[in-house]
C-alpha positions as CSV (number, residue, x, y, z in Angstrom):
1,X,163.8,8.0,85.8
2,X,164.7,10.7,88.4
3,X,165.7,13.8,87.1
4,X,169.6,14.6,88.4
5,X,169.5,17.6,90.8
6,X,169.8,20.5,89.4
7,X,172.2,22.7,92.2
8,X,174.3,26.0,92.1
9,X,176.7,27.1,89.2
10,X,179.0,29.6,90.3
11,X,179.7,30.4,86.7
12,X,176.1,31.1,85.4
13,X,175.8,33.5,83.5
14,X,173.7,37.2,84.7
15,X,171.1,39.3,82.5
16,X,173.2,42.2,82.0
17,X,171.0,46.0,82.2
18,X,172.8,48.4,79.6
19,X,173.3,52.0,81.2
20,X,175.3,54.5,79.7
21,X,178.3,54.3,81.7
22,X,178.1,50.8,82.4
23,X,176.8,47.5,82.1
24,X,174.7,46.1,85.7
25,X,174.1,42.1,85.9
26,X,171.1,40.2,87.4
27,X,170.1,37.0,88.7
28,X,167.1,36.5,90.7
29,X,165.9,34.4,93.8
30,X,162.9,32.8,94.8
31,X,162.6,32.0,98.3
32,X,160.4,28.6,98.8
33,X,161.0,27.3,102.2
34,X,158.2,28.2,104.1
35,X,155.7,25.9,106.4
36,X,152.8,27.1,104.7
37,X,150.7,26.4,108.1
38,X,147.7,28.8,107.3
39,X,148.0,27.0,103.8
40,X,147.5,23.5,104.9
41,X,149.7,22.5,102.1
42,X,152.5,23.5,100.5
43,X,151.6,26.7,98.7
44,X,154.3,26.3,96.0
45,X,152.5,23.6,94.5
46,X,149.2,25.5,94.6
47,X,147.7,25.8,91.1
48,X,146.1,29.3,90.3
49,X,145.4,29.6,87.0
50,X,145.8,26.2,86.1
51,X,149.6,26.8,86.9
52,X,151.5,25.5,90.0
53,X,152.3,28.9,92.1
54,X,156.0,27.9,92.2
55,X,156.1,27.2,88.5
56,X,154.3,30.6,87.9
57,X,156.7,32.6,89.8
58,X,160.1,31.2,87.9
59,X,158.5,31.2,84.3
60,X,158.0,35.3,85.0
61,X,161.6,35.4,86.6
62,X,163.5,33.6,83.7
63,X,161.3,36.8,81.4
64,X,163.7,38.4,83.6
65,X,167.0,37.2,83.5
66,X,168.5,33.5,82.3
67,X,169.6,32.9,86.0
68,X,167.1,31.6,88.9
69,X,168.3,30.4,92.1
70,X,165.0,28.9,93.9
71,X,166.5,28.5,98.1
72,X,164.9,25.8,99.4
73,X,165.8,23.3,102.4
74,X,163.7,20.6,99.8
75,X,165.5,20.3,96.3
76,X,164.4,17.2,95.7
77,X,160.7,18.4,96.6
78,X,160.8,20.6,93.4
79,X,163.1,19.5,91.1
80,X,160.5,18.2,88.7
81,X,158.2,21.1,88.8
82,X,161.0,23.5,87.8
83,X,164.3,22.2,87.4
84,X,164.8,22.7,83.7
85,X,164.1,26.9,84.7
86,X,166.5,27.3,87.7
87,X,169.3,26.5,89.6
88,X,168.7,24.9,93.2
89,X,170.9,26.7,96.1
90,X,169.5,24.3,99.7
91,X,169.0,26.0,102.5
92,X,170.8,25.1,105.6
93,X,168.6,24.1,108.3
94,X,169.1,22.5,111.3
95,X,165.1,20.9,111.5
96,X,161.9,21.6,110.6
97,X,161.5,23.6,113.7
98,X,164.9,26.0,113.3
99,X,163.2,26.4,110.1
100,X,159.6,27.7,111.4
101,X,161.5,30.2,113.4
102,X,163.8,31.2,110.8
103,X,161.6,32.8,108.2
104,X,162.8,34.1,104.6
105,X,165.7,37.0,105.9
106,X,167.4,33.8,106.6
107,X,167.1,32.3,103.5
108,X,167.6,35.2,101.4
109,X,171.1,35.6,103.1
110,X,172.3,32.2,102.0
111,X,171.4,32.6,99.0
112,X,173.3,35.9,98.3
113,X,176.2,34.5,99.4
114,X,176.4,32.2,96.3
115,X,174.7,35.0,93.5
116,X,178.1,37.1,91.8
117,X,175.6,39.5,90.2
118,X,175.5,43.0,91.1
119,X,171.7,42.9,91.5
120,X,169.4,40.0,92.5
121,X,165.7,40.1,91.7
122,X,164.2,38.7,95.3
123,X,160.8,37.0,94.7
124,X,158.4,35.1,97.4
125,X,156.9,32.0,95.6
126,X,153.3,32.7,96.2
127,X,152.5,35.7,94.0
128,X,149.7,34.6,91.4
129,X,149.6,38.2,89.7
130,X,152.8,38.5,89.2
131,X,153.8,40.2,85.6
132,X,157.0,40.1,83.7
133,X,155.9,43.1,82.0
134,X,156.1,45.2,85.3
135,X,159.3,43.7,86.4
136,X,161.4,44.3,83.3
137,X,159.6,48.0,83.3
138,X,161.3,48.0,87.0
139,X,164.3,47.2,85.7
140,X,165.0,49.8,83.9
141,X,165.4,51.8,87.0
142,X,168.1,50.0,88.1
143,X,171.1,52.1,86.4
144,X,169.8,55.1,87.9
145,X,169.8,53.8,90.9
146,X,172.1,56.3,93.8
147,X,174.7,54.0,94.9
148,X,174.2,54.2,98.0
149,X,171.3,52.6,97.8
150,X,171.0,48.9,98.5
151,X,167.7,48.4,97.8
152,X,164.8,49.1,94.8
153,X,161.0,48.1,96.5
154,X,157.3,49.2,96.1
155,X,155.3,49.8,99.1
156,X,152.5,48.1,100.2
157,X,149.6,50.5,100.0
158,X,149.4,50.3,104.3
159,X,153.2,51.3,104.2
160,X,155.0,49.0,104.6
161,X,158.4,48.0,102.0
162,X,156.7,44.3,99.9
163,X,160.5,43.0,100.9
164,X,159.8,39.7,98.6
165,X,159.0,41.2,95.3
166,X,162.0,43.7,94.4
167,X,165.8,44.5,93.9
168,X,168.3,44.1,95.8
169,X,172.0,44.8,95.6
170,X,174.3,41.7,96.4
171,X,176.2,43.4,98.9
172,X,173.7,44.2,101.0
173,X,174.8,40.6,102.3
174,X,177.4,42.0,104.5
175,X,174.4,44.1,106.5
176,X,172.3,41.0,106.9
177,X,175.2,39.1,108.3
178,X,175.8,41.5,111.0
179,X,171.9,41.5,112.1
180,X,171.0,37.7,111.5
181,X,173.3,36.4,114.1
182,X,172.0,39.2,116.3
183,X,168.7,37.4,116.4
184,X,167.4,39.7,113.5
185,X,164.4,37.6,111.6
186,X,161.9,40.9,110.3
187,X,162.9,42.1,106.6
188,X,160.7,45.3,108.1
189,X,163.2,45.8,110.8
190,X,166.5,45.3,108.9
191,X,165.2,47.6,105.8
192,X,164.1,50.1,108.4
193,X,168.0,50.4,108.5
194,X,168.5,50.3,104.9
195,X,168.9,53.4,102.4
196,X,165.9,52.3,99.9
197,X,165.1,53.6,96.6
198,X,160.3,53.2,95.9
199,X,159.6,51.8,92.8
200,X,156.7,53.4,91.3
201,X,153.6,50.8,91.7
202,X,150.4,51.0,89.6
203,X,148.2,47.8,90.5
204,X,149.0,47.0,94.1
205,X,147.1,43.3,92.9
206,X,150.6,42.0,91.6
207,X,151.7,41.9,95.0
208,X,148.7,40.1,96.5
209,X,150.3,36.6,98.1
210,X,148.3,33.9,99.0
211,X,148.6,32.2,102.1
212,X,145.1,31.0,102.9
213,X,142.8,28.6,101.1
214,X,140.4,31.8,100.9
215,X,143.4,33.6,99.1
216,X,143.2,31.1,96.7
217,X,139.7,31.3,95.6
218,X,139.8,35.6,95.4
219,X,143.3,35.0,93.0
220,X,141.2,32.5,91.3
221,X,137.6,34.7,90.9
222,X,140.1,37.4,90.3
223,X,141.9,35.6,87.1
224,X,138.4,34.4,85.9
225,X,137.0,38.1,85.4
């Protein structure tokens, strides 16, 4: 029998980060509505580890707080490999070629605009290394964080902020609202514009995403060592 689709709950409940002054909720996303052309599947449903990718991703982000949004334009697509972990918020697409041009700013905005926490872990669904260990050690920066700041992200040893493995807070939405109908697609671009806090980053390796075949096999030599 089908399993019933598992969709938004405005009322979940968030982790909730103890500071001194306060108490800071989080929820987390994971964005999983990419083409996966270079792929030539769909990478969620990649095994590394003897573990679908997608599956992988949401068991490390409910280490992290009881709420999971996974944004996807195909629910139904996923619903058995992870529906008992998370909550589904579909992406609004007009077709499969809107989609393509799209990308995951897009996606990331609609699902902020259902998320109440303060905070929302943002995660890509194609990160085999990924470690709850880290994130819940990244966490604990978040009470400190100035509040100006909107955003809590390693760098990518070339540079560059790794947009789909961090923190951000929720109302950052109204930014991304004023540069998506703008034409703005690049999370480089829009955080370029963004006051951003670095999270200290140790092993570069949890950020490594696969989005080849031969990205696959150096995750899977790498886990086998």
């Amino acid at each position: 029998m089908k399993t019933p689709t598992k969709l938004l709950d405005p009322m979940a409940s968030s982790h909730r980060i103890l500071s001194n002054e306060s108490e800071l909720t989080l929820n987390a996303i994971v964005l999983a509505g990419g083409q996966s052309s270079r792929m030539g599947q769909d990478k969620a449903f990649v095994q590394v580890d003897h573990m679908p990718m997608l599956l992988h991703v949401c068991t490390v982000a409910r280490q992290c707080t009881d709420t999971v949004y996974v944004v996807t334009p195909w629910v139904e697509r996923y619903q058995n490999l992870v529906g008992d972990l998370v909550q589904f918020i579909p992406e609004q697409t007009s077709s499969d070629e809107f989609l393509a041009q799209h990308g995951p700013l897009v996606g990331f905005a609609q699902g902020l605009a259902h998320v109440q926490s303060e905070w929302v872990l943002l995660l890509a669904c194609d990160l085999p290394y990924l470690q709850a260990e880290v994130l819940q050690e990244w966490m604990t920066f978040l009470p400190e964080v100035d509040e100006t700041t909107v955003a809590l992200l390693p760098r990518h040893p070339q540079g560059w902020w790794e947009a789909l493995c961090g923190f951000y807070r929720r109302r950052c939405l109204e930014s991304l609202e004023a540069f998506i109908p703008e034409g703005g697609r690049s999370f480089q671009r829009w955080l370029s514009h963004q006051p951003i806090q670095e999270i200290p980053l140790f092993d570069p390796q949890m950020l490594f995403n696969c989005n080849t075949p031969n990205d696959i096999k150096k995750a899977e030599e790498q886990l086998a060592n």
